[in-house]
LOKETOR-791802 format. One record per residue (C-alpha): y, x, z. Coordinates in steps of 0.5 Angstrom, whole numbers, plus 500, padded with zeros to 3 digits. Layout:
# residues N
@py: Y | px: X | pz: Z
...
//
This chain:
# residues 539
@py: 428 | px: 784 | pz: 429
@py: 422 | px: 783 | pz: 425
@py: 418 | px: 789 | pz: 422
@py: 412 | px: 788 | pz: 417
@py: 407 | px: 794 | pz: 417
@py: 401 | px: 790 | pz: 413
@py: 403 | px: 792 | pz: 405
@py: 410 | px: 795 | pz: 404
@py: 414 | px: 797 | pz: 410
@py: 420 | px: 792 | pz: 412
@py: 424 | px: 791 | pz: 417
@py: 428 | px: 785 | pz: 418
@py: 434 | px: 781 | pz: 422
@py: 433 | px: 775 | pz: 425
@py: 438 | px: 772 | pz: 420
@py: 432 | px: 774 | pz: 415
@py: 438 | px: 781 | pz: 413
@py: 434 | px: 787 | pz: 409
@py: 435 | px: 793 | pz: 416
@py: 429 | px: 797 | pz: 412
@py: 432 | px: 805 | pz: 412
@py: 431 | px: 808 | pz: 404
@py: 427 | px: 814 | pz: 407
@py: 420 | px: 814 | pz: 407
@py: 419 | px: 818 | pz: 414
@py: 425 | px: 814 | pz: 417
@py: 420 | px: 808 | pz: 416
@py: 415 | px: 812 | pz: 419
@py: 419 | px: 813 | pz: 425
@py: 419 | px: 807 | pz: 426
@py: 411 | px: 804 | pz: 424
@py: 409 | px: 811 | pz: 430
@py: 415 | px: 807 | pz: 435
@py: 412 | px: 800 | pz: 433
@py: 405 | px: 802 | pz: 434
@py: 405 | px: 803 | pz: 441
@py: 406 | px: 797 | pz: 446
@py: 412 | px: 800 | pz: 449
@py: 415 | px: 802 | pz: 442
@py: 417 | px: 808 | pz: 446
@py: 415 | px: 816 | pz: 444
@py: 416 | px: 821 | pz: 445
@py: 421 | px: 826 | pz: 441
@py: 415 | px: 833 | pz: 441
@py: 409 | px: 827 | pz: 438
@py: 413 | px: 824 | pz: 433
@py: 415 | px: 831 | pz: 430
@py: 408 | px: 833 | pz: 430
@py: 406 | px: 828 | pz: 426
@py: 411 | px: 828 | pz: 420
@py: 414 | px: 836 | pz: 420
@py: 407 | px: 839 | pz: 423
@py: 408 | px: 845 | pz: 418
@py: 416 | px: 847 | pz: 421
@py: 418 | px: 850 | pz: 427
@py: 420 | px: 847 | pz: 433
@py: 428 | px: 847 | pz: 432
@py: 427 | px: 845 | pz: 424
@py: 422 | px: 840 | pz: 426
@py: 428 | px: 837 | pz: 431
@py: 432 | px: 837 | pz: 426
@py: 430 | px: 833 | pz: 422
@py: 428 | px: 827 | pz: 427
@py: 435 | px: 827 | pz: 428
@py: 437 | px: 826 | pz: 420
@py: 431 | px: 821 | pz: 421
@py: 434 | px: 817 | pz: 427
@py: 441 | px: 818 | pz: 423
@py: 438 | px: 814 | pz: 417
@py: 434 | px: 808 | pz: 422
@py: 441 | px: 808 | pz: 425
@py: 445 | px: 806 | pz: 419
@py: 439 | px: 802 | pz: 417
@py: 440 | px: 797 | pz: 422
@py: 448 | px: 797 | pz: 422
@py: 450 | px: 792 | pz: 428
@py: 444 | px: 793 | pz: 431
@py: 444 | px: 800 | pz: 431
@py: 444 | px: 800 | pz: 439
@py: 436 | px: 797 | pz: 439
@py: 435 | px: 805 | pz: 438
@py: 435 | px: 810 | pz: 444
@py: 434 | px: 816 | pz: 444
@py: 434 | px: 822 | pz: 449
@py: 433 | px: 829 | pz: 450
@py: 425 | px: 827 | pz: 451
@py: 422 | px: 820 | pz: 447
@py: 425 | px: 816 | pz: 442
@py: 425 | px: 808 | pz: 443
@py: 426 | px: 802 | pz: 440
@py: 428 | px: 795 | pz: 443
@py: 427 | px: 787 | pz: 441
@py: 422 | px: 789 | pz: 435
@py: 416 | px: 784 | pz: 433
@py: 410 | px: 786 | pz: 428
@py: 408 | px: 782 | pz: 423
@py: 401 | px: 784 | pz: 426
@py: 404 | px: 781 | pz: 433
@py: 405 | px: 775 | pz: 430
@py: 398 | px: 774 | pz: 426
@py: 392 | px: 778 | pz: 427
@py: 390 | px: 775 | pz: 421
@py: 394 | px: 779 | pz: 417
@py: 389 | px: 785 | pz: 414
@py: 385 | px: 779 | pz: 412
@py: 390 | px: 778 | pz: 405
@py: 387 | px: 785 | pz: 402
@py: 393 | px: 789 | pz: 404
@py: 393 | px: 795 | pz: 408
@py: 397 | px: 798 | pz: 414
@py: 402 | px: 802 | pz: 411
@py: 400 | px: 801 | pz: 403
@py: 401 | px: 805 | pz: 399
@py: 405 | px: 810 | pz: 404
@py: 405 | px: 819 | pz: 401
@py: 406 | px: 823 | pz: 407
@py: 404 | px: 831 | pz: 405
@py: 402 | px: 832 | pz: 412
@py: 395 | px: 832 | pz: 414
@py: 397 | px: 830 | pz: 421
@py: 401 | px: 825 | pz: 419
@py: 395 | px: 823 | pz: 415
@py: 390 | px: 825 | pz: 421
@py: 394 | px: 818 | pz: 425
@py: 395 | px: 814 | pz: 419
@py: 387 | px: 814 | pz: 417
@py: 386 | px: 813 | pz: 425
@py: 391 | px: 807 | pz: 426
@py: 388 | px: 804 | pz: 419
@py: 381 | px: 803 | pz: 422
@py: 384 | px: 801 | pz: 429
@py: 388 | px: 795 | pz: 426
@py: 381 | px: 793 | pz: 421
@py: 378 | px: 792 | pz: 428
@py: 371 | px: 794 | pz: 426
@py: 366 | px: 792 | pz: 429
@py: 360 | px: 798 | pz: 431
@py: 354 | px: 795 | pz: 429
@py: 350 | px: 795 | pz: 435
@py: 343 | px: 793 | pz: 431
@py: 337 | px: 798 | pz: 432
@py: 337 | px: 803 | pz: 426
@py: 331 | px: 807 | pz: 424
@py: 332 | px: 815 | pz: 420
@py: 331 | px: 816 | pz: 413
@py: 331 | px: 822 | pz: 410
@py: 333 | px: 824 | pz: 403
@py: 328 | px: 823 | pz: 398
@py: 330 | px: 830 | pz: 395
@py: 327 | px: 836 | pz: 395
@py: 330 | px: 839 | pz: 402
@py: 334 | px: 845 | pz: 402
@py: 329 | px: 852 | pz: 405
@py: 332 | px: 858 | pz: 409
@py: 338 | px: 853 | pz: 412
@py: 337 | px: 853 | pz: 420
@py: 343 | px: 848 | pz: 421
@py: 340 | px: 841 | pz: 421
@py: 342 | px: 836 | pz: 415
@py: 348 | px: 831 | pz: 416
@py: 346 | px: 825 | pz: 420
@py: 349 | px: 819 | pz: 416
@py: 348 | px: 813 | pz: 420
@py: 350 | px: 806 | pz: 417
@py: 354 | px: 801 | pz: 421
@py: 354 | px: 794 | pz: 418
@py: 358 | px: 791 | pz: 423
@py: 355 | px: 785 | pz: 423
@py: 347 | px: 783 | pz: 422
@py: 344 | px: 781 | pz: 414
@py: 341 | px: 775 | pz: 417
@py: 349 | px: 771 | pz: 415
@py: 352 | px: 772 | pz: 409
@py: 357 | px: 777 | pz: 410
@py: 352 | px: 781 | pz: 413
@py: 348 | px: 781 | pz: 408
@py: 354 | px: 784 | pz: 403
@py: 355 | px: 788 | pz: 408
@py: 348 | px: 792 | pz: 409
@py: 349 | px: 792 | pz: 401
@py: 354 | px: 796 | pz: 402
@py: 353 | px: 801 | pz: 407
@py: 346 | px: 801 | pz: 403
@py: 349 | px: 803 | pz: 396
@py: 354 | px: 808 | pz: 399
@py: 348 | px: 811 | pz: 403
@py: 343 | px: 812 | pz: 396
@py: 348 | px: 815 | pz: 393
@py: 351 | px: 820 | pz: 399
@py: 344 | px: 822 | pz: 398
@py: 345 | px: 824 | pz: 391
@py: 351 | px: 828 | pz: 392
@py: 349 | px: 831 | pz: 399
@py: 342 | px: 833 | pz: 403
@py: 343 | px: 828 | pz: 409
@py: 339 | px: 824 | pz: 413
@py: 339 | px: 817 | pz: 413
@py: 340 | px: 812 | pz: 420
@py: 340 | px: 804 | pz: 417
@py: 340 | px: 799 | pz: 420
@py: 333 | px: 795 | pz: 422
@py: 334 | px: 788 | pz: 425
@py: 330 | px: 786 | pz: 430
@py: 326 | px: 793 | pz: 432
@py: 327 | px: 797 | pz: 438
@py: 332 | px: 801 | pz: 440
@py: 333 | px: 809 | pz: 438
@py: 337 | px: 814 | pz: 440
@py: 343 | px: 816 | pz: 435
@py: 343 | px: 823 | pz: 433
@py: 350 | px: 827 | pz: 437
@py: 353 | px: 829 | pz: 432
@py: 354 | px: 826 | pz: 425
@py: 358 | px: 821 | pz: 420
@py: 358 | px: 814 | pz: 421
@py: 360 | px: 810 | pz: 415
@py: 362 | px: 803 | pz: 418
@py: 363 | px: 797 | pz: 413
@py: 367 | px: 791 | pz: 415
@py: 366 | px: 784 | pz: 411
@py: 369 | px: 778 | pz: 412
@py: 369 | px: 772 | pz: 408
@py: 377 | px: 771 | pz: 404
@py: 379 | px: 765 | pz: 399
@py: 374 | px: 765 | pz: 395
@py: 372 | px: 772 | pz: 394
@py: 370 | px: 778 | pz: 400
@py: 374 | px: 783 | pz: 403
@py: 371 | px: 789 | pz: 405
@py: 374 | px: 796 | pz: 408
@py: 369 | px: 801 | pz: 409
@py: 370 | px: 808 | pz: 414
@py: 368 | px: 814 | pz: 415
@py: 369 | px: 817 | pz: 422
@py: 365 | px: 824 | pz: 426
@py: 361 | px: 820 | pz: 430
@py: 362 | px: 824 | pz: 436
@py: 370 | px: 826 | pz: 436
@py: 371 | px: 819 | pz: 433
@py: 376 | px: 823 | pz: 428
@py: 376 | px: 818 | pz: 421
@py: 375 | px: 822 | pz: 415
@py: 377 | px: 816 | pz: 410
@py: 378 | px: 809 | pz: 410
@py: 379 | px: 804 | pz: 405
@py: 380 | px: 796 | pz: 404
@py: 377 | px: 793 | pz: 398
@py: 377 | px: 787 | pz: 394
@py: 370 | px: 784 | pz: 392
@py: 371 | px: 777 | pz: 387
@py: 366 | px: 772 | pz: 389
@py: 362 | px: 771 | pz: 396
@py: 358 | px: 775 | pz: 398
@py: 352 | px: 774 | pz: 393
@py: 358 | px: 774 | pz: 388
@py: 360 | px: 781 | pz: 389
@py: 355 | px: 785 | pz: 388
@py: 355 | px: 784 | pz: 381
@py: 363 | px: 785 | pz: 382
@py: 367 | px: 790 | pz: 377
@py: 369 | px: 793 | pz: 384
@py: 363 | px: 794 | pz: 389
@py: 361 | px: 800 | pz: 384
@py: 369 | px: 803 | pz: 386
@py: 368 | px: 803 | pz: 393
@py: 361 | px: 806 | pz: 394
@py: 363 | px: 811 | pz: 389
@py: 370 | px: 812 | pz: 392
@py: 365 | px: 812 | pz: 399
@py: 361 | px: 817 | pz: 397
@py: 365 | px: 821 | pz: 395
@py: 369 | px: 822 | pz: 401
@py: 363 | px: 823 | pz: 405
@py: 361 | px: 829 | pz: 401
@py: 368 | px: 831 | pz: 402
@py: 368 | px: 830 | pz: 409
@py: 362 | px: 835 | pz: 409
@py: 367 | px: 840 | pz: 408
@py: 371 | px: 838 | pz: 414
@py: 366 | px: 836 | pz: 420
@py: 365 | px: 841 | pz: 425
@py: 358 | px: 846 | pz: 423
@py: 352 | px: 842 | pz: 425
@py: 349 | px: 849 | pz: 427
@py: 351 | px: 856 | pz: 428
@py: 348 | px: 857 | pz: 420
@py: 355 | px: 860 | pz: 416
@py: 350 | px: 857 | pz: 410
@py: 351 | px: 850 | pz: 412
@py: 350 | px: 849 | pz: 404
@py: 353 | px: 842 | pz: 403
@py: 359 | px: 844 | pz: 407
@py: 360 | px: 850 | pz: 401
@py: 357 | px: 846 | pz: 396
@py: 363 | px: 841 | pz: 397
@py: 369 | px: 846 | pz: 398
@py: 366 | px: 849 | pz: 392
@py: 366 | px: 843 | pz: 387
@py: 373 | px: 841 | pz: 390
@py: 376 | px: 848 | pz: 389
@py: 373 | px: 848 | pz: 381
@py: 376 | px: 841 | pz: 380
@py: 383 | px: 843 | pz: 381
@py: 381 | px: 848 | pz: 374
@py: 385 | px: 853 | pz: 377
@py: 383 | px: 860 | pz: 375
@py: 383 | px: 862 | pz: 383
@py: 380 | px: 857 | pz: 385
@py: 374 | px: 856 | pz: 380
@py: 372 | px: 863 | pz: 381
@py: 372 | px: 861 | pz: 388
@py: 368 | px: 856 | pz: 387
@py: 363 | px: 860 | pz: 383
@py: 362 | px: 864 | pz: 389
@py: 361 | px: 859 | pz: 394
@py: 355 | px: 856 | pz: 389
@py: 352 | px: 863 | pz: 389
@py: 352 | px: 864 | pz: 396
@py: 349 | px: 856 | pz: 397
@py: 344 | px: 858 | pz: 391
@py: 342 | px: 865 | pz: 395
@py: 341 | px: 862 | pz: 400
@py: 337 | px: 855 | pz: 398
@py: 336 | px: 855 | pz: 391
@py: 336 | px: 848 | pz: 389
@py: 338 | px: 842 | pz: 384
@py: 345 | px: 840 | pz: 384
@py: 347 | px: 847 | pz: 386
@py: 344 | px: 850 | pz: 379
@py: 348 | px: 843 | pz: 376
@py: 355 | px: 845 | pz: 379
@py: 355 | px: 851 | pz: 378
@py: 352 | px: 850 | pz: 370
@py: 357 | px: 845 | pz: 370
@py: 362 | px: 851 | pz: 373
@py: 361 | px: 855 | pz: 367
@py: 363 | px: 849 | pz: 362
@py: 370 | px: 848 | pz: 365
@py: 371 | px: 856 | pz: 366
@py: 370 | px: 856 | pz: 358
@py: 374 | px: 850 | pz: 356
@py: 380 | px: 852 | pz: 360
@py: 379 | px: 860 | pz: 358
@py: 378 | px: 863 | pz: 365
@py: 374 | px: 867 | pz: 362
@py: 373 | px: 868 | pz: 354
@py: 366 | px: 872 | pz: 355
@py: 363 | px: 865 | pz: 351
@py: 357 | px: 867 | pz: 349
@py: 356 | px: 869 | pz: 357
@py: 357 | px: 862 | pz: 359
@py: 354 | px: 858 | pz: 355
@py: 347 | px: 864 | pz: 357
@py: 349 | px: 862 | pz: 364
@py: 350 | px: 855 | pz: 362
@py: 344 | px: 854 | pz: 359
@py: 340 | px: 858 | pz: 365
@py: 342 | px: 854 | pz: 370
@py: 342 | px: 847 | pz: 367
@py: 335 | px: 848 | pz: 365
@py: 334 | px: 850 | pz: 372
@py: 337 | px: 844 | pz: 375
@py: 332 | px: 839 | pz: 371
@py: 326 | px: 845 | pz: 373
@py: 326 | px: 842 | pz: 380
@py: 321 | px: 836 | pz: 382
@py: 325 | px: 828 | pz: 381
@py: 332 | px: 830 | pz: 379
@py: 336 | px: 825 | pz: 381
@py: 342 | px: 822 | pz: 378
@py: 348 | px: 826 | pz: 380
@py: 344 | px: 832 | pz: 377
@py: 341 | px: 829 | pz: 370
@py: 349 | px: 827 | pz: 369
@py: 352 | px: 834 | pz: 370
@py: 346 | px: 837 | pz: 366
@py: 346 | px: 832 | pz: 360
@py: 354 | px: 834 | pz: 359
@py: 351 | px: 842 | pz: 358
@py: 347 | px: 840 | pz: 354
@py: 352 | px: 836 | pz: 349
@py: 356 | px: 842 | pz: 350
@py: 351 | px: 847 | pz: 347
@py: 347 | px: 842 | pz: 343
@py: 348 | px: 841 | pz: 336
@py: 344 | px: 835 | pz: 338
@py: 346 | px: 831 | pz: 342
@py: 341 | px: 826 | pz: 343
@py: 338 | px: 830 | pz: 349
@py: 344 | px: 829 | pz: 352
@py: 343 | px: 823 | pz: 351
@py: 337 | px: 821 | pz: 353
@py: 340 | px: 825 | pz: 360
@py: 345 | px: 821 | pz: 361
@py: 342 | px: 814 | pz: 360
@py: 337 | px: 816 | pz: 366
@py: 343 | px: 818 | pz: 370
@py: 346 | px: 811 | pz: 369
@py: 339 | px: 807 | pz: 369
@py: 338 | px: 811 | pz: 376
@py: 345 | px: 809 | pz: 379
@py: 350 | px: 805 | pz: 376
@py: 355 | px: 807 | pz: 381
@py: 355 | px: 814 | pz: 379
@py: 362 | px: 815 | pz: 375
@py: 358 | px: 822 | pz: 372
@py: 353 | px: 818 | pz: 369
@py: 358 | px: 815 | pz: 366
@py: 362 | px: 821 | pz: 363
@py: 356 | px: 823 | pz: 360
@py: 354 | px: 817 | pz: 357
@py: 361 | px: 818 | pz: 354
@py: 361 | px: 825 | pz: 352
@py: 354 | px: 824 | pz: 349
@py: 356 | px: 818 | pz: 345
@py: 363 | px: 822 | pz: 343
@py: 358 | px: 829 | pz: 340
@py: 354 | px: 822 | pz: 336
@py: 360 | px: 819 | pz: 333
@py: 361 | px: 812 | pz: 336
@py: 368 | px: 813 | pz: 340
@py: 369 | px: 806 | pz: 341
@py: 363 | px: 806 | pz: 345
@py: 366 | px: 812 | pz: 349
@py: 372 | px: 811 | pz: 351
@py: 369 | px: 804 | pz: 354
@py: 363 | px: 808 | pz: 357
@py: 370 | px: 813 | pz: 360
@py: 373 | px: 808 | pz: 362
@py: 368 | px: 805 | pz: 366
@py: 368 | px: 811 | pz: 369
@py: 374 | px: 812 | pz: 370
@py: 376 | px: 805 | pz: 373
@py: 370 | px: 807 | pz: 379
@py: 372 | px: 814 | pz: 380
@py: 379 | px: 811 | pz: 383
@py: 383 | px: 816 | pz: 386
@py: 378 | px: 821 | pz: 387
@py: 379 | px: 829 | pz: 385
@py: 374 | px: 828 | pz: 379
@py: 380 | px: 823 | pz: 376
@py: 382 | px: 827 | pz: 371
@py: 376 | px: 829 | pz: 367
@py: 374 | px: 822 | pz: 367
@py: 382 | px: 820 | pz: 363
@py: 381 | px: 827 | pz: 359
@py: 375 | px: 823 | pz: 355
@py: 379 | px: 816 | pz: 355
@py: 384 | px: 821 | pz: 352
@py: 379 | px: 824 | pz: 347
@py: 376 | px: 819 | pz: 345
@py: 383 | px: 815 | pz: 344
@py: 385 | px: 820 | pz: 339
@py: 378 | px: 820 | pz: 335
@py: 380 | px: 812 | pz: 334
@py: 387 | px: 814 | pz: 332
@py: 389 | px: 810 | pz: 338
@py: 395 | px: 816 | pz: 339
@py: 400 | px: 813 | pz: 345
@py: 394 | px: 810 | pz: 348
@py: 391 | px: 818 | pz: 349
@py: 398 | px: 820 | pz: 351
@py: 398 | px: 815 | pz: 357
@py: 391 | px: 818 | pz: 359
@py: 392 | px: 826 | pz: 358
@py: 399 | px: 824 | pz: 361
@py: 394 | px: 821 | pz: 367
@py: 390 | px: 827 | pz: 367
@py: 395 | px: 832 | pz: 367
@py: 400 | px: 828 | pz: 372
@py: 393 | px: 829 | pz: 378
@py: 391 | px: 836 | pz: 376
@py: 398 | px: 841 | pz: 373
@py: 392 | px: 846 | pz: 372
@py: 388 | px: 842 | pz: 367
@py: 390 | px: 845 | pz: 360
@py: 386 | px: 841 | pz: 355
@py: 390 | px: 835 | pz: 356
@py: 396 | px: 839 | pz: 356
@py: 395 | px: 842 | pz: 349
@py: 394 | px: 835 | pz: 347
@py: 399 | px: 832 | pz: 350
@py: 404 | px: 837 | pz: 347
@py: 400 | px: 836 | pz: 340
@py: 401 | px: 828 | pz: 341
@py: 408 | px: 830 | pz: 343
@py: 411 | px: 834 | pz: 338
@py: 407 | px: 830 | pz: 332
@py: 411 | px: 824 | pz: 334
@py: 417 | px: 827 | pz: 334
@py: 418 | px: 827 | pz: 342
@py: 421 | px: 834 | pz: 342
@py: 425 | px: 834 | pz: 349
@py: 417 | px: 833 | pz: 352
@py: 413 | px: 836 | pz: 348
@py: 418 | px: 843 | pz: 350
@py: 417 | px: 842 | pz: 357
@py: 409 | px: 841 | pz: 356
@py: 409 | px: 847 | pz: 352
@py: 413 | px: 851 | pz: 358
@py: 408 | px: 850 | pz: 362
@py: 402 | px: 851 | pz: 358
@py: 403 | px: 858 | pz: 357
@py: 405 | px: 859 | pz: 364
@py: 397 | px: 858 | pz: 364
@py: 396 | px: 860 | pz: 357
@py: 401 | px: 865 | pz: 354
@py: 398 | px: 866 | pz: 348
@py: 397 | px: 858 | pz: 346
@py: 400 | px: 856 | pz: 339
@py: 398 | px: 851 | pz: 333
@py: 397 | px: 856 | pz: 329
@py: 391 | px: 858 | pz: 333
@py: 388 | px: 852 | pz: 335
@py: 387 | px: 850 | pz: 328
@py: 385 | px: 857 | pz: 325
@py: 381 | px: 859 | pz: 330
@py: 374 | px: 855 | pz: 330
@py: 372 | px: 858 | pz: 338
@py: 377 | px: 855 | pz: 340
@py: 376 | px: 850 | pz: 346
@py: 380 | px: 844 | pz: 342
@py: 375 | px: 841 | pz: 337
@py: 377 | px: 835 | pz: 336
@py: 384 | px: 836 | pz: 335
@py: 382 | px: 841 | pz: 329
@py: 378 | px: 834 | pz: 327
@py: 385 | px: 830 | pz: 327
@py: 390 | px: 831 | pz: 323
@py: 395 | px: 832 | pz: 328
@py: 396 | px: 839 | pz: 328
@py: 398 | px: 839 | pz: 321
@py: 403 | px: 833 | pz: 323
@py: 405 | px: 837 | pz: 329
@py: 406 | px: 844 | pz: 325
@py: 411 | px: 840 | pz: 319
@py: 415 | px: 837 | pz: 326
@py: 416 | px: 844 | pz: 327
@py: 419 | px: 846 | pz: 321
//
């Protein structure tokens, strides 16, 4: 039997016969046997991984069920599984990365696409990946650099140490693209983040490495005309992979960087380190470590539910009492406009005060960077008739750092404010496309949606309220749309479903208040004449 483990999981006979079981943790039994030399486990360490959150006899069940499926699976070869009251082991099985260590080279992922809600499980599949990548640890000598913004003040827990490993030296053209990638992912952490800088210097003598910190390793190879590359992040003490990630990049190495996704994976990079700020272990004993805060606060207030935003709100006033500083005041400003938005909290003229406040003082600290300028500009669109400081915002976020998909959401929400919609939604898009599978998703496809509708390209802003409403299920300003867009077009059975659960959120949602009350947060679809269709379908 042979079983392949890069891309999609298949295990097959020495006759080429399909033995893959259907169930997905019955293929990952057999990807946890597979990984090991022995192919053997034990029965306690598999259920840990795949059931971590049962008891010991329903978590023993359902390794059983498991093990039943693998045996069905494999039909006349079902004998090549044993199992006792301890391990579970399976007999004359090869791998696809036995048989060829290039594998991982293709583009593909180990295990691709695999979606187990288990953070064990997802704890071993983060570590295995960066195992099978086989990235090297660079070994060059690298010198500190701080960041550029102002430090925060009163915090005696040191900032996080983000040391760059390029795995090979920028002398060689993989190296190079290599360093070009550990470097932007670092400029741009350093926007999310108050981190301190180790970079890799060629050629000088040798310092000490901080203890304890986040190591992003970079990983390049040369493929068939283009670059693969594979980026992780990792405790640089415990070795703990926090995200890894392989990509890629069209072109060589001096190609690449000009690439539609080298902005994705330094993106996508940066954001998981500002979020594995929020997992490490403390650095200090200091309960205000402010960026550990400021990252479970940002991530709780983009889930848009109610519970979680004002949890959100309260951690950002915590980090502000402690250290008053720039991308605090921005979040929290920011905070405010998507409180307003989603109606988790009606007192208008409050929040927009309080959005107006905070914003001002974001941009009151010396050198904004682009992060900052981004979240500022989108206030200033919200409350501006004018949205040309807005704009003026948003071009200096996306002339700062390109790669920032929030400088170009503003961009998009200041060009929507001026009438271009065409524009917008390309702005959006790009945005959209660099953000990839992050948290912030579904902002980025409600623009595209938004800016869909203002061009009266209706299914197309279905497809991404749809999107946006998929990821986050407390998101109500693409629900309304969606309903409206499904009831206008006669869709009824959808739009009674999508109804039902907006005023779970919402019970006093209705057309006829969308369109009669000005204050209410739906401007655009008051603009369309799409409440008037969905209103005559609803007799």
């Amino acid at each position: 039997m042979r079983l392949q483990l890069v891309g999609s999981v298949r295990l097959t006979g020495e006759d080429g016969s399909d033995l893959t079981p259907r169930a997905v943790k019955a293929r990952a039994v057999l990807a946890m046997l597979a990984s090991v030399p022995e192919r053997r486990r034990s029965r306690r360490w598999i259920e840990s991984r795949l059931w971590s959150d049962r008891g010991a006899e329903q978590a023993s069940g359902s390794l059983r069920q498991a093990l039943m499926q693998i045996r069905r699976a494999l039909g006349p070869h079902s004998d090549r599984l044993g199992a006792d009251r301890e391990d579970v082991w399976i007999e004359g099985m090869e791998l696809d990365l036995d048989a060829d260590t290039a594998a991982l080279q293709a583009g593909r992922e180990f295990l691709e696409g695999f979606d187990i809600p288990d953070d064990a499980f997802e704890d071993w599949l983060r570590q295995e990946r960066a195992i099978r990548s086989g990235m090297p640890v660079a070994t060059g000598a690298v010198a500190p650099r701080r960041n550029a913004m102002t430090p925060f003040l009163g915090i005696e827990a040191p900032v996080m140490p983000l040391i760059l490993a390029p795995g090979l030296s920028a002398s060689t053209p993989e190296g190079f693209l290599g360093h070009a990638v550990a470097d932007a992912i670092g400029g741009l952490v350093t926007e999310f983040a108050e981190v301190e800088i180790f970079a890799p210097n060629d050629g000088a003598a040798e310092i000490a490495l901080p203890e304890r910190g986040l190591t992003v390793s970079v990983d390049c190879l040369p493929g068939d005309g283009d670059s693969h590359v594979r980026v992780a992040l990792s405790d640089s003490q415990s070795g703990k992979v926090y995200w890894s990630r392989g990509t890629i990049l069209s072109g060589g190495p001096s190609e690449a960087l000009g690439s539609d996704e080298f902005p994705q994976i330094v993106f996508q990079a940066a954001d998981a380190a500002f979020g594995a700020a929020a997992r490490m272990p403390r650095l200090g004993t200091d309960a205000t470590w402010a960026d550990a805060k400021m990252a479970a606060a940002v991530r709780a207030m983009f889930t848009f539910d109610r519970a979680r935003v004002a949890e959100a709100d309260t951690l950002l006033a915590e980090v502000l009492d402690a250290a008053p500083n720039a991308r605090a005041y921005a979040w929290r400003a920011q905070l405010r406009q998507i409180a307003a938005v989603e109606r988790i909290d009606e007192d208008w003229d409050r929040l927009t005060a309080e959005a107006d406040e905070f914003a001002r003082k974001a941009l009151e600290f010396p050198e904004p960077n682009a992060l900052v300028l981004a979240l500022t500009s989108m206030i200033r669109v919200m409350l501006d008739g004018d949205p040309d400081i807005g704009f003026a915002l948003a071009e200096g976020a996306v002339n700062a750092s390109p790669y920032n998909a929030f400088s170009h959401a503003a961009i998009s929400s200041a060009l929507l404010r001026s009438g271009d919609p065409e524009a917008a939604l390309s702005a959006a898009r790009r945005g959209a496309r660099i953000a990839g599978r992050s948290v912030f998703q579904p902002w980025w496809q409600t623009l595209c949606g938004l800016a869909c509708m203002s061009l009266g390209r209706n299914e197309e802003a279905r497809g991404h309220f749809q999107a946006a409403y998929a990821r986050a299920p407390a998101f109500r300003a693409p629900m309304r749309h969606l309903y409206v867009l499904h009831k206008a077009a006669g869709r009824f059975d959808h739009a009674d479903r999508t109804l039902n659960a907006l005023r779970r959120l919402e019970p006093d949602f209705s057309l006829t208040r969308v369109r009669d009350d000005p204050g209410y947060p739906a401007a655009t679809l008051r603009g369309s004449n799409l409440i008037t269709q969905a209103l005559a379908a609803a007799g």
